[in-house]
RODO-2510 file (C-alpha; in nm, 4 decimals, decimal comma):
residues 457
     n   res          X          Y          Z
     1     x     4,1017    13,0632     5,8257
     2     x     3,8334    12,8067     6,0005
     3     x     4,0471    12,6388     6,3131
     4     x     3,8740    12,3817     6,5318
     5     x     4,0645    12,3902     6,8817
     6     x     4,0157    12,0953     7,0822
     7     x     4,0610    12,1751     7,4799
     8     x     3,9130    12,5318     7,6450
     9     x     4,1638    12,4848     7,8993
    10     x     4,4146    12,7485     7,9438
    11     x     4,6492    12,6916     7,6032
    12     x     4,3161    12,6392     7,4178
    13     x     4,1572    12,9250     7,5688
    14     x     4,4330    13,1698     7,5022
    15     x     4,5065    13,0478     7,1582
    16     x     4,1393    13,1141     7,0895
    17     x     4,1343    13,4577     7,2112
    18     x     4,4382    13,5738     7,0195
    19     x     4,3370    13,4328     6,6602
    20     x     3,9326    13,5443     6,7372
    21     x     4,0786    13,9007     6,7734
    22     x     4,2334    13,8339     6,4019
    23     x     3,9356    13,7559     6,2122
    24     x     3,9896    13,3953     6,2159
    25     x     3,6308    13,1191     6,2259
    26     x     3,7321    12,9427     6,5719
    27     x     3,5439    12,6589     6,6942
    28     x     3,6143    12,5116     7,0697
    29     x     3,5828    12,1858     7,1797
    30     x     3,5596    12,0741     7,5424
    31     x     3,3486    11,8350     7,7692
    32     x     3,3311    12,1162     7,9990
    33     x     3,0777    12,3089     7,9505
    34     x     3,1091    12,6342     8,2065
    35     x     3,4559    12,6905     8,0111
    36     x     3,3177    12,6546     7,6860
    37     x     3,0829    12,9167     7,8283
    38     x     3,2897    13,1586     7,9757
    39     x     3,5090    13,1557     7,6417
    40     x     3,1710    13,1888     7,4473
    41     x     3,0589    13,5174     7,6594
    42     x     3,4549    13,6397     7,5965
    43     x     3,5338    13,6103     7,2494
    44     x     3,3600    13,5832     6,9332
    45     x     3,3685    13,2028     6,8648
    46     x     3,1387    12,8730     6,8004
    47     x     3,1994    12,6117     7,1025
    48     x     3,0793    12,2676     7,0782
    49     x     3,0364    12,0774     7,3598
    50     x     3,1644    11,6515     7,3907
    51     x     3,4646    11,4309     7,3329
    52     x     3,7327    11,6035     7,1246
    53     x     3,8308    11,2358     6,9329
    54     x     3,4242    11,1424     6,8295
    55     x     3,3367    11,1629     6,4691
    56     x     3,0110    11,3060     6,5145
    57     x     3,1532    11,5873     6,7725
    58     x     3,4529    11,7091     6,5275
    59     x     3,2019    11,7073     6,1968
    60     x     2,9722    11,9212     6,4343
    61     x     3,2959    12,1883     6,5048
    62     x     3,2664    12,1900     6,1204
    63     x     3,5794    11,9417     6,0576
    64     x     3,4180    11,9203     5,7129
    65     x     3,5575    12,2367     5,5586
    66     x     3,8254    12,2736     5,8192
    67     x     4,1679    12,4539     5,7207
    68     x     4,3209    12,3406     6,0741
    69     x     4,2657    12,0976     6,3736
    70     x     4,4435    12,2062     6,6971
    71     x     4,4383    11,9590     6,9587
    72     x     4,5395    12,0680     7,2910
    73     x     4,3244    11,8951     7,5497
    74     x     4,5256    11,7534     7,8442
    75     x     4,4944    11,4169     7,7037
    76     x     4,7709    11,2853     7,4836
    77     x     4,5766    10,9933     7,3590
    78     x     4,2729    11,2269     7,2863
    79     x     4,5240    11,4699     7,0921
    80     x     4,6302    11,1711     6,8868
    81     x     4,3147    11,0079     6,7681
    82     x     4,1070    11,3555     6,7051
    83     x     4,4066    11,3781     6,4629
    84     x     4,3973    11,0474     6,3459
    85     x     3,9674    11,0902     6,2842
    86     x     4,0315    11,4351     6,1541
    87     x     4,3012    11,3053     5,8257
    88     x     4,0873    10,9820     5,7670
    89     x     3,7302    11,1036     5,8067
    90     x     3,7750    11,4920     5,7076
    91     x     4,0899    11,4937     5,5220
    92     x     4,1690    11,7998     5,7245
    93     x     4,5036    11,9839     5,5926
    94     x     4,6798    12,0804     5,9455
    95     x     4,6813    11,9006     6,2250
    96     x     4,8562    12,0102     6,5326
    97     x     4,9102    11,8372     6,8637
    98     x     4,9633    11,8526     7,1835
    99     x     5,1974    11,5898     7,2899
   100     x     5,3764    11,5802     7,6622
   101     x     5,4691    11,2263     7,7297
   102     x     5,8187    11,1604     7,6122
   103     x     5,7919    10,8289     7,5977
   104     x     5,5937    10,9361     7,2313
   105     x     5,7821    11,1508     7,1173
   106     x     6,0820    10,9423     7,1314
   107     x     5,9930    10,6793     6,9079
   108     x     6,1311    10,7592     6,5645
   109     x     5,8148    10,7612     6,2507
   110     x     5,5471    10,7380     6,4921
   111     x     5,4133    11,0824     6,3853
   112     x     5,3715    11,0583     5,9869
   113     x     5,0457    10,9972     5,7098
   114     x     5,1185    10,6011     5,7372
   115     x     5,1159    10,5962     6,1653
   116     x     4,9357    10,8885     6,3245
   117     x     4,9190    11,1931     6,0933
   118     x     5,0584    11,4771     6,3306
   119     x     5,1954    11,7511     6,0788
   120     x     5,3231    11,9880     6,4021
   121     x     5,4139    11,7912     6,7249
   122     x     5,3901    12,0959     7,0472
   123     x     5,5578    11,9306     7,3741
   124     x     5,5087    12,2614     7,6429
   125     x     5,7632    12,0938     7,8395
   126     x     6,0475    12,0868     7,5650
   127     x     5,9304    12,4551     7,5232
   128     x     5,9736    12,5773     7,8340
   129     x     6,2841    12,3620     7,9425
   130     x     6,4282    12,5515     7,6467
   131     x     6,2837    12,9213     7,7507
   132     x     6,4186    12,8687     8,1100
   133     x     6,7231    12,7159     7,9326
   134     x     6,8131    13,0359     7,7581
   135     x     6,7596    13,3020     8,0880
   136     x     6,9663    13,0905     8,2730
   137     x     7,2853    13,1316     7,9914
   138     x     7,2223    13,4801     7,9812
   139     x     7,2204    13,6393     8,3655
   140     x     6,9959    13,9584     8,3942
   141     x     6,7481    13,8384     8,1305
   142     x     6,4177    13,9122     8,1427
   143     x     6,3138    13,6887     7,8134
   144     x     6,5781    13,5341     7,5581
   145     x     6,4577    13,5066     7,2004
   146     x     6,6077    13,3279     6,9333
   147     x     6,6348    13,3695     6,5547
   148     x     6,7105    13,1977     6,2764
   149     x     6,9053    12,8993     6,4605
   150     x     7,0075    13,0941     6,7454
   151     x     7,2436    13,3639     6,5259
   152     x     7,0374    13,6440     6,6247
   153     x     6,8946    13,7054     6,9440
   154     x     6,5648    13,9519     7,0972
   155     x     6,7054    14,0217     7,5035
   156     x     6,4796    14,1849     7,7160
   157     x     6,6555    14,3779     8,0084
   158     x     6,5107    14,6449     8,2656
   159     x     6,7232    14,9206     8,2785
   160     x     6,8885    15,0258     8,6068
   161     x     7,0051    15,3578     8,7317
   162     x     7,3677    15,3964     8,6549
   163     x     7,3754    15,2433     8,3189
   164     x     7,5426    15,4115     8,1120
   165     x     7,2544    15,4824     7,8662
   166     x     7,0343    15,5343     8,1392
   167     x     6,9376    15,9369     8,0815
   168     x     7,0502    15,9329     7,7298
   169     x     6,8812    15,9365     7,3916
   170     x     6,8655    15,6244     7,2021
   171     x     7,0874    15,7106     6,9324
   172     x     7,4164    15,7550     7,1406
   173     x     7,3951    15,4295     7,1280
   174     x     7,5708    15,3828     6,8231
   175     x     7,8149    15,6320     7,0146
   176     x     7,8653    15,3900     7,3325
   177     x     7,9362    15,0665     7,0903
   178     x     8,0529    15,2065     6,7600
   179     x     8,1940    14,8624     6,6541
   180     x     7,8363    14,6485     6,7639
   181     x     7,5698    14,6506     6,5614
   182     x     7,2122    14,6219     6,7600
   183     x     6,8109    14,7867     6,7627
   184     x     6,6150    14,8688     7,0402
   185     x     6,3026    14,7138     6,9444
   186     x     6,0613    14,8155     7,1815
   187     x     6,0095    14,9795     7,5396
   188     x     5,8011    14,8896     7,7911
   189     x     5,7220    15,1542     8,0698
   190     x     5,4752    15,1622     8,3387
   191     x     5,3442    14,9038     8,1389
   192     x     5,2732    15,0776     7,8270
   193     x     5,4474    15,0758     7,5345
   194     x     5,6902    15,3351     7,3328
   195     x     5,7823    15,2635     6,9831
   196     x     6,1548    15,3995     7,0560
   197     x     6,2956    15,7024     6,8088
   198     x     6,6699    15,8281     6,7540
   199     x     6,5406    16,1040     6,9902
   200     x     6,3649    15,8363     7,2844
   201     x     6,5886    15,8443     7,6285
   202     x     6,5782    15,5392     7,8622
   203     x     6,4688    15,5449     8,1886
   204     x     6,5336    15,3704     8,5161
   205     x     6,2858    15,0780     8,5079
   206     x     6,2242    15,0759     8,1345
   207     x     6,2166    14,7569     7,9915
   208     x     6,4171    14,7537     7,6575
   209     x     6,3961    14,5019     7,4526
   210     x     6,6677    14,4601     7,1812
   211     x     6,7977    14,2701     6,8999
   212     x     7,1851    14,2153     6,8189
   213     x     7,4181    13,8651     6,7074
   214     x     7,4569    13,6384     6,9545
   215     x     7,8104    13,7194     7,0314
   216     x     7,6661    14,1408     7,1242
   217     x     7,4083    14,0374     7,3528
   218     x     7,6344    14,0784     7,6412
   219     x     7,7643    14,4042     7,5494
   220     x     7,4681    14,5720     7,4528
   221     x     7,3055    14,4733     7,7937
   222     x     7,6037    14,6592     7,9783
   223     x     7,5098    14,9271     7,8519
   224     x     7,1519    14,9293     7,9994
   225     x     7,2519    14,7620     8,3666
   226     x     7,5532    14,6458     8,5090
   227     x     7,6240    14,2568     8,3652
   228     x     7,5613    13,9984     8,6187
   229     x     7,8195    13,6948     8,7036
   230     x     7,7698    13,3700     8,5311
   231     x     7,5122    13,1017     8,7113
   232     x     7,7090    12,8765     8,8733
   233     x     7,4943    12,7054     9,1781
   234     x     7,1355    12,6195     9,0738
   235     x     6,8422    12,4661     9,2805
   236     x     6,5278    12,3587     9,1133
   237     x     6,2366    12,2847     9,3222
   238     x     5,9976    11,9867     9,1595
   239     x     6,1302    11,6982     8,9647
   240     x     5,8731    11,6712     8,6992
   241     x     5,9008    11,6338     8,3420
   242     x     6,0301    12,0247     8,3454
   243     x     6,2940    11,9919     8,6230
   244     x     6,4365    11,6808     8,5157
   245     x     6,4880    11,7772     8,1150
   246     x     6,6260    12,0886     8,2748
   247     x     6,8538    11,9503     8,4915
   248     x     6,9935    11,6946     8,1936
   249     x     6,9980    12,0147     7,9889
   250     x     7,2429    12,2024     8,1939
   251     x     7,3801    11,9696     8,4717
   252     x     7,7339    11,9375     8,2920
   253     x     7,7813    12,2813     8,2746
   254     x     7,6400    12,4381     8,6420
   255     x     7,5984    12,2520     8,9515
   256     x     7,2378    12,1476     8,9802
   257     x     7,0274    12,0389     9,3228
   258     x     6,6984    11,9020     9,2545
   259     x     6,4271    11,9277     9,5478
   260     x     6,1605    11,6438     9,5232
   261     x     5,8576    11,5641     9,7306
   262     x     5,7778    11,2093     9,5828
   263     x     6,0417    10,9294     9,6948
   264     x     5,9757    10,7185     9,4392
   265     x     6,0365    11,0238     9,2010
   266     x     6,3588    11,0851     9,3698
   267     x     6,4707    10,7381     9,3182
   268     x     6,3877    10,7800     8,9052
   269     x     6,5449    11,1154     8,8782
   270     x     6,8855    10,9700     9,0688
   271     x     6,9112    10,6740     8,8538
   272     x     6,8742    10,8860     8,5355
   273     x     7,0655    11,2318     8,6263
   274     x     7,4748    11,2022     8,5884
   275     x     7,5914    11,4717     8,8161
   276     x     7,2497    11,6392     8,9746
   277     x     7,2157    11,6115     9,3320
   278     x     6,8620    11,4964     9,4103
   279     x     6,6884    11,5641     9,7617
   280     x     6,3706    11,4403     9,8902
   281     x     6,1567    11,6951    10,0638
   282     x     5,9733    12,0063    10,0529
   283     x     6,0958    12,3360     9,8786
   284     x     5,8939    12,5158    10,1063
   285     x     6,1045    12,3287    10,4298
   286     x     6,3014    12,6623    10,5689
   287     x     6,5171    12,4280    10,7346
   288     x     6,5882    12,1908    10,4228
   289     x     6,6889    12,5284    10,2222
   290     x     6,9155    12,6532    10,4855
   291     x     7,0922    12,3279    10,5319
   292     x     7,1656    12,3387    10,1132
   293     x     7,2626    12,6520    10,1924
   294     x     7,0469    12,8348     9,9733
   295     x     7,2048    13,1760    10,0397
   296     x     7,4979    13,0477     9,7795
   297     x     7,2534    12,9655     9,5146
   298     x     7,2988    13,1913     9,2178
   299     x     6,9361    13,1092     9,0997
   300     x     6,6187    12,9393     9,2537
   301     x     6,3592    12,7607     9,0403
   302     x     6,0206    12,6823     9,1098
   303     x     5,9149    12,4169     8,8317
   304     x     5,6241    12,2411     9,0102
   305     x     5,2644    12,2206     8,9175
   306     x     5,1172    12,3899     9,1925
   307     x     5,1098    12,7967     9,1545
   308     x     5,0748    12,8595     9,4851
   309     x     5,3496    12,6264     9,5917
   310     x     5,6055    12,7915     9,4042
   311     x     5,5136    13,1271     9,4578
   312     x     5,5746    13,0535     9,8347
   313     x     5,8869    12,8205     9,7837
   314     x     6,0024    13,1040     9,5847
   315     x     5,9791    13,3815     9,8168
   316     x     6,1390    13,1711    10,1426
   317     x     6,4175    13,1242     9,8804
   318     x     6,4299    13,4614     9,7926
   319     x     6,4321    13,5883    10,1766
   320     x     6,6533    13,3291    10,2797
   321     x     6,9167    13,4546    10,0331
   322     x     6,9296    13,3006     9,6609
   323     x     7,0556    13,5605     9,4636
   324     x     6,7764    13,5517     9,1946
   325     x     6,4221    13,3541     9,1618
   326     x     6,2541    13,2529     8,8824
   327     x     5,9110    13,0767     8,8771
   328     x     5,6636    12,9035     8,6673
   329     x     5,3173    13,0094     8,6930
   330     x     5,0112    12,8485     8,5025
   331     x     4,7402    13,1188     8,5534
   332     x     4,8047    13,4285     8,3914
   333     x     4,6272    13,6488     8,5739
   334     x     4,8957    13,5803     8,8664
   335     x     5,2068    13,6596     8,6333
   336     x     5,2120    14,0340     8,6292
   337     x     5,1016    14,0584     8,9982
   338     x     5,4430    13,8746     9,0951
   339     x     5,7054    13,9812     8,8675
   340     x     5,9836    14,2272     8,9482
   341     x     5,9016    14,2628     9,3247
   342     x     6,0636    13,9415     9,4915
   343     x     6,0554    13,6854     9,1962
   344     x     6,2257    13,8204     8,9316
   345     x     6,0772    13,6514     8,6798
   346     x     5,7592    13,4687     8,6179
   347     x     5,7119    13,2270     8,3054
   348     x     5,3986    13,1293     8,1304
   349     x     5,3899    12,7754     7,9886
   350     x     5,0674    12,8979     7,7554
   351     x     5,2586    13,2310     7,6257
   352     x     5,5389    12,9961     7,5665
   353     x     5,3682    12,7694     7,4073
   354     x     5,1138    12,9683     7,1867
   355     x     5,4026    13,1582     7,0330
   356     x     5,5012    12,8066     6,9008
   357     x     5,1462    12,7335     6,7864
   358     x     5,0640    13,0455     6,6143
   359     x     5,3303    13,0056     6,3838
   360     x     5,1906    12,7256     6,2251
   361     x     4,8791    12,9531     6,2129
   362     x     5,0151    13,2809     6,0681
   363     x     4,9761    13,3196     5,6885
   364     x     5,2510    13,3669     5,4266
   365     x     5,6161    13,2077     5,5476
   366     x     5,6258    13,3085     5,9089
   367     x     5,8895    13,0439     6,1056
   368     x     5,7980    13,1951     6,4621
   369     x     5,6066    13,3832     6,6485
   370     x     5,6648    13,5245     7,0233
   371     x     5,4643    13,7039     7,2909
   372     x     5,6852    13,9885     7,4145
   373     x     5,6022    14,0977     7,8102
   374     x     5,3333    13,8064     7,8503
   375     x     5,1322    13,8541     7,4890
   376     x     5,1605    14,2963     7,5127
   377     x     5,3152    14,2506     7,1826
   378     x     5,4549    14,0303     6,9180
   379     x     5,7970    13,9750     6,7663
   380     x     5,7735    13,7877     6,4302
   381     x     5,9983    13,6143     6,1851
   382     x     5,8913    13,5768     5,8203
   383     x     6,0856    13,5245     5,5172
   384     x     6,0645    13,6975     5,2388
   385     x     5,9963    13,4850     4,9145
   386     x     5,9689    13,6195     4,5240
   387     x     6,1133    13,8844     4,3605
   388     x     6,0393    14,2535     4,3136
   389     x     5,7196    14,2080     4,0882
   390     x     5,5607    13,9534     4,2939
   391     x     5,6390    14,0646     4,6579
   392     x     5,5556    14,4102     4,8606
   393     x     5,9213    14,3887     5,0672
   394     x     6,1692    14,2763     4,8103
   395     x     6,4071    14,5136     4,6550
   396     x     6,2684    14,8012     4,8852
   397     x     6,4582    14,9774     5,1112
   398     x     6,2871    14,9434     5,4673
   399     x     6,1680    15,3126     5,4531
   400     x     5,9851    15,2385     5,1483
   401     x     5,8108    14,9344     5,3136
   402     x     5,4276    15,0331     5,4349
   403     x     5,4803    14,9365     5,7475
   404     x     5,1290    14,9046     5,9722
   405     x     5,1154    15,1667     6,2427
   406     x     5,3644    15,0712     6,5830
   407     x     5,5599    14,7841     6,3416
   408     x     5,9360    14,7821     6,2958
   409     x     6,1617    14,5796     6,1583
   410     x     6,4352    14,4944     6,3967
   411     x     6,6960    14,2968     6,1864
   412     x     6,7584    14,0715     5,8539
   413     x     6,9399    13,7567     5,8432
   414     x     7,0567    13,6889     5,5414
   415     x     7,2438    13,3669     5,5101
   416     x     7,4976    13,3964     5,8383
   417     x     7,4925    13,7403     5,8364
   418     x     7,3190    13,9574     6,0895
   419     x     7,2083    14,2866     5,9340
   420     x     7,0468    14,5069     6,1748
   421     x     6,8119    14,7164     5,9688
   422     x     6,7734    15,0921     5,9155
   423     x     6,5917    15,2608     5,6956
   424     x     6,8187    15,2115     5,4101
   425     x     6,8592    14,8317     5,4561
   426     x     6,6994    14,6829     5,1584
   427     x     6,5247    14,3263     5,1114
   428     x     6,6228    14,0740     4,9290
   429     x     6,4540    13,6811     4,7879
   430     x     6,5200    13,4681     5,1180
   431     x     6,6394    13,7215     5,4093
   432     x     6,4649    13,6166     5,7187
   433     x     6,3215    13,9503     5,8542
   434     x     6,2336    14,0613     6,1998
   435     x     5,9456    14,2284     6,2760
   436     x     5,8018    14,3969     6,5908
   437     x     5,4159    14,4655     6,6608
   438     x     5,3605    14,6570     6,9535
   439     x     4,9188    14,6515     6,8449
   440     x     4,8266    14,3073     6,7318
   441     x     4,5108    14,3494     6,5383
   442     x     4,8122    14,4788     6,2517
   443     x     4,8942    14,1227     6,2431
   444     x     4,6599    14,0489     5,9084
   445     x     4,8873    14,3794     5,7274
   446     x     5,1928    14,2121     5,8043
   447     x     5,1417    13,8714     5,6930
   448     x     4,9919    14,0269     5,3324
   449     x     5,3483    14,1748     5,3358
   450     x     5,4968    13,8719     5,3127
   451     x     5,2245    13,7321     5,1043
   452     x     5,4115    13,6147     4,7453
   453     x     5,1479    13,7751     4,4584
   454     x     5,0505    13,5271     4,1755
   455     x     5,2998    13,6565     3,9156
   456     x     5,5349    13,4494     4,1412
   457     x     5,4046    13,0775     4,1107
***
């Protein structure tokens, strides 16, 4: 597939590295050009140097015989109108955008053919507002993953001595919960992967990621660690676009302190917030946090721009007594040097928001994609289209499926139902189907799975 990404910042830049490393023809564009660069001695990819929106710059990139225009430069305007250019001028197929303000992507028919032709609108906020939304409804999450409308869900926990798995194979399982239906997906330890077996036992500090209904998720995780109480008391530090959509988000159901440097900010976010208590001053201010008595907060959250500033905001919270500290950090290369010591978790806006991207870039039906443990591995849902004839997964029992090496399927929805799979479980014409990849460059075998043959059309 030929892409043209527009922006080598750090969405662009990651997006470009994951679909160079699938034998995708990427082009980068960026006015800067020591990223374009540094990306260009990195990964096997044409850059282009200039102004993402110009004519002359996007028929360089090759917007000629283009398949797809990403546009995720940190301009909204720029996103729009290289989108605009790229449907008049180049008649490009798929354009996606980066969009952030919300005051644009509020206002109904604005993104269409007849207005600005945006096929797939990406807002990173609305992303991770609903990431962060999900950990916080499930306590002892690690990362919350939904499927097909929410009725299945991928947890990932890290096991803890004295749960009652913990030393035990992964098929007493079924012995634990005979009445729950769930799959252990994949386990992460030491930070390498194990593509679990009947015959795999759990260890202290694994972290299992599994797949069950909605309505198991808690009892599956008891077996792993023991369940934590319910969030009740939550402080976010920064009221940006992220804290105040989360604080709307979940402000009638917890109580919710908002911690604001800005005044004028402050003033906004208490005019538009029902029930959110808004204070103006620094989440790093030892004294502020003790006087909100921090120490009853059941979770701390560092939403502001600045890595460093929640990374320290975080860990005065954390000594200081909030029972559990999550924090947003923008470069990657800090996330797994921070998590699981005192912050117990650290999210990535880009993994966040490149699994929304790249399934709009995945071939045959895919409806989402997800980094598991910061991009290690994918999970992947695809449905299954045709009939027997015309497709490689219907009518085939799973252990008749050629699976790539370290791929599993996890689960099948199939209308309301949850079906977790086993090797028996056989396909049928519209079951949305789970898959795992714990290697990525088996990404290309799995989407010819699900590609329909032409006997179909």
């Amino acid at each position: 597939m030929k892409i043209i990404i527009l922006g080598a910042g750090q969405v662009g830049g990651t997006l470009a590295e994951h679909l160079a490393s699938e034998a995708n023809d990427i082009t980068v564009v960026d006015t800067d050009a020591e990223r374009l660069r540094n990306l260009g001695d990195r990964l096997d990819i044409r850059t282009v140097q200039g102004r993402a929106s110009f004519p002359t710059v996007l028929r360089q990139a090759g917007a000629d015989d283009a398949d797809m225009l990403v546009a995720v430069t940190n301009s909204d305007e720029t996103n729009m109108v290289a989108c605009q250019v790229a449907h008049t001028l180049f008649h490009t197929p798929t354009k996606i955008a980066r969009v952030r303000e919300a005051a644009y992507l509020t206002r109904a028919g604005l993104f269409d053919n007849d207005a600005i032709p945006v096929d797939v609108l990406i807002s990173p906020e609305q992303v991770v507002t609903h990431y962060i939304k999900r950990l916080i409804e499930i306590p002892g999450a690690l990362q919350v993953i939904d499927f097909a409308e929410g009725k299945a869900q991928l947890v990932a926990v890290k096991a803890y001595y004295g749960g009652p798995l913990v030393g035990q194979q992964l098929r007493q399982l079924r012995e634990h919960m005979p009445n729950v239906e769930t799959r252990v997906a994949a386990i992460f330890r030491r930070d390498r992967p194990i593509l679990p077996q009947g015959d795999t036992v759990i260890e202290a500090d694994d972290e299992v990621f599994f797949i069950a209904a909605k309505a198991n998720i808690r009892a599956v995780m008891s077996e792993m660690r023991r369940l934590d109480e319910s969030y009740k008391r939550i402080v976010i530090a920064g009221g940006g676009q992220i804290g105040e959509r989360l604080a709307e988000a979940i402000e009638s159901r917890y109580q919710v302190k908002i911690i604001e440097m800005n005044p004028a900010r402050c003033r906004y976010l208490s005019d538009t917030l029902d029930s959110t208590v808004v204070l103006q001053g620094s989440a790093s201010d030892r004294d502020l946090l003790m006087e909100e008595n921090i120490a009853d907060a059941d979770i701390f959250l560092a939403l502001t721009n600045d890595d460093e500033a929640n990374i320290m905001s975080s860990l005065l919270a954390k000594r200081l007594g909030a029972k559990k500290v999550m924090t947003i950090i923008n470069n990657p290369a800090y996330v797994d040097l921070i998590q699981g010591g005192d912050i117990d978790i650290a999210i990535s806006p880009q993994l966040a928001t490149i699994g929304t991207l790249l399934a709009h870039v995945r071939r045959g039906d895919i409806v989402s994609v997800h980094s598991l443990r910061r991009g290690a591995a994918e999970a992947i849902e695809a449905i299954a289209h045709g009939d027997s004839k015309s497709s490689k997964v219907i009518g085939r029992a799973i252990r008749d499926i050629g699976l790539p090496p370290g791929t599993t399927i996890g689960a099948i929805i199939r209308d309301e139902e949850v079906i977790i799979a086993h090797d028996d479980t056989v396909i049928a014409t519209g079951d949305h189907v789970i898959l795992f990849l714990v290697d990525k460059k088996h990404i290309r075998d799995v989407e010819k799975l699900f590609h329909v043959g032409l006997s179909f059309f």
